[in-house]
C-alpha positions in Angstrom: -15.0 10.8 -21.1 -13.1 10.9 -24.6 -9.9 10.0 -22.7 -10.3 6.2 -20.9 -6.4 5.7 -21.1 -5.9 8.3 -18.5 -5.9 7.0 -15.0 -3.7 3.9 -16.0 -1.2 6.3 -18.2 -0.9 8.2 -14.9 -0.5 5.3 -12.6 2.0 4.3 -14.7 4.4 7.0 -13.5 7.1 5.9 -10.8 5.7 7.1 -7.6 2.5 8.1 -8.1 -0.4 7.7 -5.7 -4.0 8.9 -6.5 -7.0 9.3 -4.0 -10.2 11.0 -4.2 -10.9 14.2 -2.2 -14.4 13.9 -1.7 -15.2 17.1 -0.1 -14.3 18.3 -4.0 -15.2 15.2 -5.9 -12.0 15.2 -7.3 -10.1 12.3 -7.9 -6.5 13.5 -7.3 -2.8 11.9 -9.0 0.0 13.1 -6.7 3.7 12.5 -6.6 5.8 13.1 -3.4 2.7 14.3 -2.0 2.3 17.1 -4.3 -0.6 17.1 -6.7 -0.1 17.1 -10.6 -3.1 16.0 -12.0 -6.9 15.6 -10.7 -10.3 14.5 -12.7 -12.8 17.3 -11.4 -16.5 14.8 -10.9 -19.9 16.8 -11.0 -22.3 15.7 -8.7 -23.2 12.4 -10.5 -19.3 11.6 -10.9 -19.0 12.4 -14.4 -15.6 14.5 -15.1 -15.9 18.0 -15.9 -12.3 18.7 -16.4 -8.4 17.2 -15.8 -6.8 19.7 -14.5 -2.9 19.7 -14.8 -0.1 22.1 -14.1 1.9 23.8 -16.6 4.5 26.7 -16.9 2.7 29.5 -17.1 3.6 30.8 -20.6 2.6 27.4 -22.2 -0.9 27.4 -20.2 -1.3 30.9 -21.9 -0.2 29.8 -25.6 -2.4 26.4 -25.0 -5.4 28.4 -23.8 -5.5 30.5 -26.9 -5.1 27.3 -29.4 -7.4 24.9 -27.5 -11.0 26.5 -26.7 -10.9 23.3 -24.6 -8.3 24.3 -22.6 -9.4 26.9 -19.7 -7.9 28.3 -16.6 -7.4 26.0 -14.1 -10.6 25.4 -12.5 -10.5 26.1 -8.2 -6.7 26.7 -9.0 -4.3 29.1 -9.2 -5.1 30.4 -12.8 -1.3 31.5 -14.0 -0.1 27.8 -13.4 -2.9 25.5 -13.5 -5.0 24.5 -16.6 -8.2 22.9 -16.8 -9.4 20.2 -19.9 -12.7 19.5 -21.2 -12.6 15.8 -20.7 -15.3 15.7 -24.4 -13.3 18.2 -26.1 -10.7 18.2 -29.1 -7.7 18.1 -27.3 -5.8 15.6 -28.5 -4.7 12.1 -27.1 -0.9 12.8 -27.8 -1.2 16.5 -26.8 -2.5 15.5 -23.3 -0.2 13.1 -22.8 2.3 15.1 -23.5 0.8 17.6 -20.9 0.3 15.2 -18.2 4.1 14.5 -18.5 4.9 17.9 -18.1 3.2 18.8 -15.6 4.3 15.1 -13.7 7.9 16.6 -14.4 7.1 20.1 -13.2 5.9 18.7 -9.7 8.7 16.1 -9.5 11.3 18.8 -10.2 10.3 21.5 -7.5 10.5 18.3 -4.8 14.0 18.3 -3.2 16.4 16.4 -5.1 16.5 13.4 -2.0 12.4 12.8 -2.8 13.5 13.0 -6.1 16.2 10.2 -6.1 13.6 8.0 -3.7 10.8 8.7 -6.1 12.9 7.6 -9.0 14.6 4.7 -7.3 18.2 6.0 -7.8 
């Protein structure tokens, strides 16, 4: 995978907890319970895609730019975006993406997981 930084850069977010579902071979990044991130694994654990969340006319924009950057896969396809781990997209651009879509999933939690999540 082009992108080794990943799982630290996303465990490095206050209040994130990541597991593997292994019914999908997906190693999952969650915050307040709610998933924002996941590393799809074929059947020999190599990733396939990171999928991420974004708003939906950004996915769409991103998607036409980035021949990298697909629907999500398994996901809902308006709000959900899938990455070639191998492909061109680059290092600052998903970072940048990750956040967002950290930030998206934060804000739709009620503002009291919010405030716990975020130690205020």
């Amino acid at each position: 995978m082009k992108y080794p930084w990943i799982d630290a850069y996303l465990l490095d977010m206050r209040g994130v907890t990541k597991d593997l579902k292994k019914e999908w071979n997906w190693i999952r990044y969650q915050i307040g319970g709610k998933l924002f991130a996941a590393i799809c694994l074929d059947d020999n654990d190599v990733p396939y895609y990171i999928t991420l969340k974004l708003d939906p006319l950004e996915g769409q924009f991103l998607r036409g730019e980035f021949e990298d950057i697909v629907p999500g896969f398994y996901m809902n396809k308006e709000h959900w975006n899938s990455i070639k781990p191998d492909g061109a997209v680059p290092d600052e651009l998903l970072k940048e993406l990750l956040e967002k879509s950290y930030r998206l999933v934060l804000n739709g939690l009620s503002k009291k997981k919010q405030r716990e999540i975020l130690g205020e």
